[in-house]
MDAnalysis code that builds the backbone (N, CA, C; Angstrom):
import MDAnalysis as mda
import numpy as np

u = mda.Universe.empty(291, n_residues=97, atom_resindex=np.repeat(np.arange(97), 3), trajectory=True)
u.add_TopologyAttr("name", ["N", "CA", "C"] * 97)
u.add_TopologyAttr("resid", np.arange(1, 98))
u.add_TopologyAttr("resname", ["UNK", "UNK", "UNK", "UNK", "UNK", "UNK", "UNK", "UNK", "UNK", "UNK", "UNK", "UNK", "UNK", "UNK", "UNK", "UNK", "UNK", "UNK", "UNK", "UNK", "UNK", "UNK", "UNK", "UNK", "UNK", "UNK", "UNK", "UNK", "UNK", "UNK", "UNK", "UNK", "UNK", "UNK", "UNK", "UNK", "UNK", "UNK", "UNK", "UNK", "UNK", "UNK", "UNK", "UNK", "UNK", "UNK", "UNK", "UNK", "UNK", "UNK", "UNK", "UNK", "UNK", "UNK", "UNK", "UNK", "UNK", "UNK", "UNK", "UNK", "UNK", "UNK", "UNK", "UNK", "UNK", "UNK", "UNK", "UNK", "UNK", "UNK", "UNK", "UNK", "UNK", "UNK", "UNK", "UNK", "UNK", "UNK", "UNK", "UNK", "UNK", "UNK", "UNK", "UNK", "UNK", "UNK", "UNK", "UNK", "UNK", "UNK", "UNK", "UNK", "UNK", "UNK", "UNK", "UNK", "UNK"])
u.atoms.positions = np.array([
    [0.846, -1.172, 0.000],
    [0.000, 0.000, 0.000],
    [0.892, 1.235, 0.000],
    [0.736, 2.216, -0.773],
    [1.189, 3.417, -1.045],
    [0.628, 4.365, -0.369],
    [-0.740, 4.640, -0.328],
    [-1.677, 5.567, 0.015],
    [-2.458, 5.557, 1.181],
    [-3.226, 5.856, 1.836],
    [-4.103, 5.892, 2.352],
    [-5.824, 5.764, 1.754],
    [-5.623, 6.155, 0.790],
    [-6.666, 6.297, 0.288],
    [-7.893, 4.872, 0.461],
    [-7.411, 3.780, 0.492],
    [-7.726, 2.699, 0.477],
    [-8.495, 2.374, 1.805],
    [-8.481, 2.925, 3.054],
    [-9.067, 2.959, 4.475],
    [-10.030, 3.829, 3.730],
    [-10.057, 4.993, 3.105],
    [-11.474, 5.667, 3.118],
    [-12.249, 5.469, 2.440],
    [-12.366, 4.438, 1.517],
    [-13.055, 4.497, 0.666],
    [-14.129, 4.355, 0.076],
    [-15.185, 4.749, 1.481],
    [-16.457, 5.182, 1.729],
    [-16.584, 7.056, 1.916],
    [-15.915, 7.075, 2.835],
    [-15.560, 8.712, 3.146],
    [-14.344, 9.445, 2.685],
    [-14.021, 10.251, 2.202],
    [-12.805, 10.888, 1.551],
    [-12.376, 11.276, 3.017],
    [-10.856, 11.876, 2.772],
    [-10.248, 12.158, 4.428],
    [-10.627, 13.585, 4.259],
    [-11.425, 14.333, 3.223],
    [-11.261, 15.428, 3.253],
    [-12.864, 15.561, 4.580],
    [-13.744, 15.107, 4.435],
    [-15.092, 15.027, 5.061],
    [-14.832, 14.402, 6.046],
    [-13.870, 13.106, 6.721],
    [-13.504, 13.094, 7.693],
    [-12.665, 14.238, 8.634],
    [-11.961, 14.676, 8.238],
    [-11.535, 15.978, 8.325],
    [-12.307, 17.161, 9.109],
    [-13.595, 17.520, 7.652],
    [-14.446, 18.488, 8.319],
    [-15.125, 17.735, 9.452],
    [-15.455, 16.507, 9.840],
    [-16.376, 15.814, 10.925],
    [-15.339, 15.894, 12.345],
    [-14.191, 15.887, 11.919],
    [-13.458, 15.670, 13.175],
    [-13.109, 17.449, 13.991],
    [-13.828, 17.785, 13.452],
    [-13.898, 19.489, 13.674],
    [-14.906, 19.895, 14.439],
    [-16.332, 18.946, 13.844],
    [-17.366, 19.123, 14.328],
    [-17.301, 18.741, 15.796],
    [-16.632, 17.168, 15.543],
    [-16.481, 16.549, 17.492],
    [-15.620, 17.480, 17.954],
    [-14.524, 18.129, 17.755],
    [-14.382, 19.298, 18.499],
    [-14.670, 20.550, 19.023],
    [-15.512, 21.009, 17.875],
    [-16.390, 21.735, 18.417],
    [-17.373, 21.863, 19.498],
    [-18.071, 20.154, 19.519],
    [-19.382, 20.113, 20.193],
    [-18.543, 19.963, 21.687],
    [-17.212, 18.651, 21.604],
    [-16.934, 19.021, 22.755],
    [-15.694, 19.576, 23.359],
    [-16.798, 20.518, 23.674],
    [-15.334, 21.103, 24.834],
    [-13.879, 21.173, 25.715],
    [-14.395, 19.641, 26.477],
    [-13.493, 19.612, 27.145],
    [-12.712, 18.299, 26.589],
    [-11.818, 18.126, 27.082],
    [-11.333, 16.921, 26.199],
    [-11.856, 15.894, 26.249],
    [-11.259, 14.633, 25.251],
    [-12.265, 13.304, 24.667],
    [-11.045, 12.613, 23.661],
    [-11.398, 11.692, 23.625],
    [-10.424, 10.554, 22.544],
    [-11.416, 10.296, 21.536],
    [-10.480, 10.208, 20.446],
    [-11.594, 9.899, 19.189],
    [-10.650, 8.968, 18.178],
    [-11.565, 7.525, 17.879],
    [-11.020, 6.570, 17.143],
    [-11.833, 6.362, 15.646],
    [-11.147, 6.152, 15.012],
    [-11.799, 6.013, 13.805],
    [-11.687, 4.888, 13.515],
    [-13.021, 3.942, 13.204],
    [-12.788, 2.560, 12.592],
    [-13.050, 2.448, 11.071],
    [-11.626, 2.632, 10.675],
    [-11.895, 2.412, 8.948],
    [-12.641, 1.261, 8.361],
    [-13.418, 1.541, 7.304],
    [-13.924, -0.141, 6.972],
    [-15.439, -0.237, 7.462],
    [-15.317, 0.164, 8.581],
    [-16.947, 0.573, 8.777],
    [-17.628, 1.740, 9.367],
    [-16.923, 3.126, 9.023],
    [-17.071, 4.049, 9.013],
    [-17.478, 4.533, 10.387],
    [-17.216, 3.822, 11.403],
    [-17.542, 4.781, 12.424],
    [-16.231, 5.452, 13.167],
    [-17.009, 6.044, 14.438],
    [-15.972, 7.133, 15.325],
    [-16.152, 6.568, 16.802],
    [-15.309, 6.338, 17.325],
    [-15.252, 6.365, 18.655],
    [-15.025, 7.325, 19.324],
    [-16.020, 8.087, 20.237],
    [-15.810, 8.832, 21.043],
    [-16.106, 8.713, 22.502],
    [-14.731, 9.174, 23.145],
    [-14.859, 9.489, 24.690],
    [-14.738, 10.706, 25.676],
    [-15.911, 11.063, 26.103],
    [-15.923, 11.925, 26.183],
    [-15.256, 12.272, 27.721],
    [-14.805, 13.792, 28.450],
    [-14.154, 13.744, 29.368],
    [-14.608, 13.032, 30.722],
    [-16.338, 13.136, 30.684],
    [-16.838, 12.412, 31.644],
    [-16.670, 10.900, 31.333],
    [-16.429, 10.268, 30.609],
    [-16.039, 9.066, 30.190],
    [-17.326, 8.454, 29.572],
    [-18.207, 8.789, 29.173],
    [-18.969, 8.938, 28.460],
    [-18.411, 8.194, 26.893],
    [-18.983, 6.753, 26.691],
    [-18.327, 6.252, 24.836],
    [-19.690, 6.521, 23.833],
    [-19.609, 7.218, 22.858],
    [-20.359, 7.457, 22.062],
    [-19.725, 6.929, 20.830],
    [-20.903, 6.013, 19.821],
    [-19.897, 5.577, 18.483],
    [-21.221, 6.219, 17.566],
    [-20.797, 6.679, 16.538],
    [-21.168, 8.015, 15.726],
    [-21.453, 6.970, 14.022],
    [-21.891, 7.231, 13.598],
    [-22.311, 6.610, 11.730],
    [-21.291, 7.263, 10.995],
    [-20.133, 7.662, 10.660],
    [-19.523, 8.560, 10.001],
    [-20.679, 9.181, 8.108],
    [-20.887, 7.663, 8.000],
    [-21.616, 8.139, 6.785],
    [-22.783, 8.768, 7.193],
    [-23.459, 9.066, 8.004],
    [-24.681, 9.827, 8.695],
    [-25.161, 10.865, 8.910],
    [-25.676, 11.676, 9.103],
    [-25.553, 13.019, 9.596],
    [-25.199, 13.029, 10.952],
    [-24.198, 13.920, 11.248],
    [-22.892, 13.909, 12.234],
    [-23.907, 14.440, 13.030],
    [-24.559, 16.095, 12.861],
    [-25.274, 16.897, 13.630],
    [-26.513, 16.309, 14.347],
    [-27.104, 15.610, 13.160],
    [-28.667, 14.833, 13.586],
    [-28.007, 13.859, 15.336],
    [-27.367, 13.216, 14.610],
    [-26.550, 11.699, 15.426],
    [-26.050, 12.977, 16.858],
    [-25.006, 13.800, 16.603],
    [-24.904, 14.676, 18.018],
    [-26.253, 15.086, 18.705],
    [-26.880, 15.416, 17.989],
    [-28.828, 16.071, 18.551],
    [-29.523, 15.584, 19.538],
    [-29.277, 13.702, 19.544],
    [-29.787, 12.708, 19.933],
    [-29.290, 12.983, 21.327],
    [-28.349, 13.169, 21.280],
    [-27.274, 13.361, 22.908],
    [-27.981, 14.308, 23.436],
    [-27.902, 15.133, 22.757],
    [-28.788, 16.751, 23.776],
    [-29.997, 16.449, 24.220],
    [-30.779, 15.863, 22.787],
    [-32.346, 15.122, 23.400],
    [-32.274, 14.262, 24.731],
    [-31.584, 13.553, 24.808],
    [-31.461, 12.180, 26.015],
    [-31.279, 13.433, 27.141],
    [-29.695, 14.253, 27.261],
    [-29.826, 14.957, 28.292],
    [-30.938, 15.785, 28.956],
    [-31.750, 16.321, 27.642],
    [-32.596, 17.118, 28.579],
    [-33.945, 16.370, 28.736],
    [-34.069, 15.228, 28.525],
    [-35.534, 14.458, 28.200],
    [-35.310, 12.982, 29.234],
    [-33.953, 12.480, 29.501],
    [-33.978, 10.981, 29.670],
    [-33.781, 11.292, 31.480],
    [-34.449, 10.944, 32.266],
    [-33.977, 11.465, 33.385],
    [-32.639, 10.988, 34.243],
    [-32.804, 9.526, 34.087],
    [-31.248, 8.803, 34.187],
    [-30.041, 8.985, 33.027],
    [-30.201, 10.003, 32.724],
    [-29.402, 9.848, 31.510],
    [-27.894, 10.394, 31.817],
    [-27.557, 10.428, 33.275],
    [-26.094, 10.273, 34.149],
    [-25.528, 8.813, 34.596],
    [-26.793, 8.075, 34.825],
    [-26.664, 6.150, 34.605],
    [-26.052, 5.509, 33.154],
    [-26.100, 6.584, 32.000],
    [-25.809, 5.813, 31.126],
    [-23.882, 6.182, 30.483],
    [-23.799, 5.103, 29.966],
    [-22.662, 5.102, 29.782],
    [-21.585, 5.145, 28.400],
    [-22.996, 4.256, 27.862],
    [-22.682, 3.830, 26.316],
    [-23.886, 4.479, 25.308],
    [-23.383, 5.372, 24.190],
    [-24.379, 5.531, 23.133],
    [-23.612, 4.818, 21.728],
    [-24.826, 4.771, 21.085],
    [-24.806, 4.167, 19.235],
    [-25.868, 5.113, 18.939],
    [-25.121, 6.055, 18.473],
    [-26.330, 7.273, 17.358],
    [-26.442, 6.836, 16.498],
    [-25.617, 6.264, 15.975],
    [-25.781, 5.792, 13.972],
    [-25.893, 4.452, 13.767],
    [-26.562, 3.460, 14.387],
    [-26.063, 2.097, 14.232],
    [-27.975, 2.016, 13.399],
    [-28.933, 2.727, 14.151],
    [-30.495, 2.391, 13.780],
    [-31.195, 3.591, 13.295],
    [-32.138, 3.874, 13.056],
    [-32.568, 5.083, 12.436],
    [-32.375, 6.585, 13.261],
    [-32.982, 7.432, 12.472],
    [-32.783, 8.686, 12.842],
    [-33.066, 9.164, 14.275],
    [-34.401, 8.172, 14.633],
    [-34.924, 8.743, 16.062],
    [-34.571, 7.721, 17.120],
    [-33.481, 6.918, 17.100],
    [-33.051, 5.566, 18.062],
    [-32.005, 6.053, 18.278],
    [-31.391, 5.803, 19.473],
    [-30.309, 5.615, 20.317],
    [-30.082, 3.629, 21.071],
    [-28.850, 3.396, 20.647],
    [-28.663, 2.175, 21.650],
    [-28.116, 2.508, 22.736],
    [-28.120, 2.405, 24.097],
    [-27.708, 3.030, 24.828],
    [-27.139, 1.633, 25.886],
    [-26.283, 1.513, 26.600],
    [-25.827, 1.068, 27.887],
    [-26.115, 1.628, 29.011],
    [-26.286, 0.890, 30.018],
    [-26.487, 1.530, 31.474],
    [-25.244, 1.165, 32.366],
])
């Protein structure tokens, strides 16, 4: 292998790129972020230790939205530990406790 190109070749690195901007943006404080080539997702951890895995091919914003919804709607939603925004449709979360 010469390139890289061959890991993205669902997502260009240029749109991974702009997405990995977005998880910085949304969060603040620090977080680890893994990328699983091949099946397009993101691992994220957030500083509360919080693992969120993201659809890369998805809408990034919709899939972040879901998080804000749970916080202000789920009342245990400090019990949980684990999210999957992108694994089922637009309005599902898989979640861990």
């Amino acid at each position: 292998m010469t390139t890289l190109d061959g890991l993205f070749f669902r997502i260009s690195p240029v749109v991974l790129l702009d997405q990995l901007m977005v998880f910085d943006a949304y969060f603040k404080k620090p977080y680890s972020v893994v990328y699983f080539p091949g099946v397009e997702k993101t691992q994220i951890t957030a500083a509360d230790g919080k693992v969120l895995y993201i659809n890369n091919l998805g809408d990034i914003e919709l899939q972040l939205g879901k998080i804000d919804t749970l916080k202000q709607y789920y009342a245990d939603f400090d019990g949980l530990w684990q999210f999957d925004l992108g694994s089922s449709d637009a309005y599902t979360v898989i979640v861990k406790k």
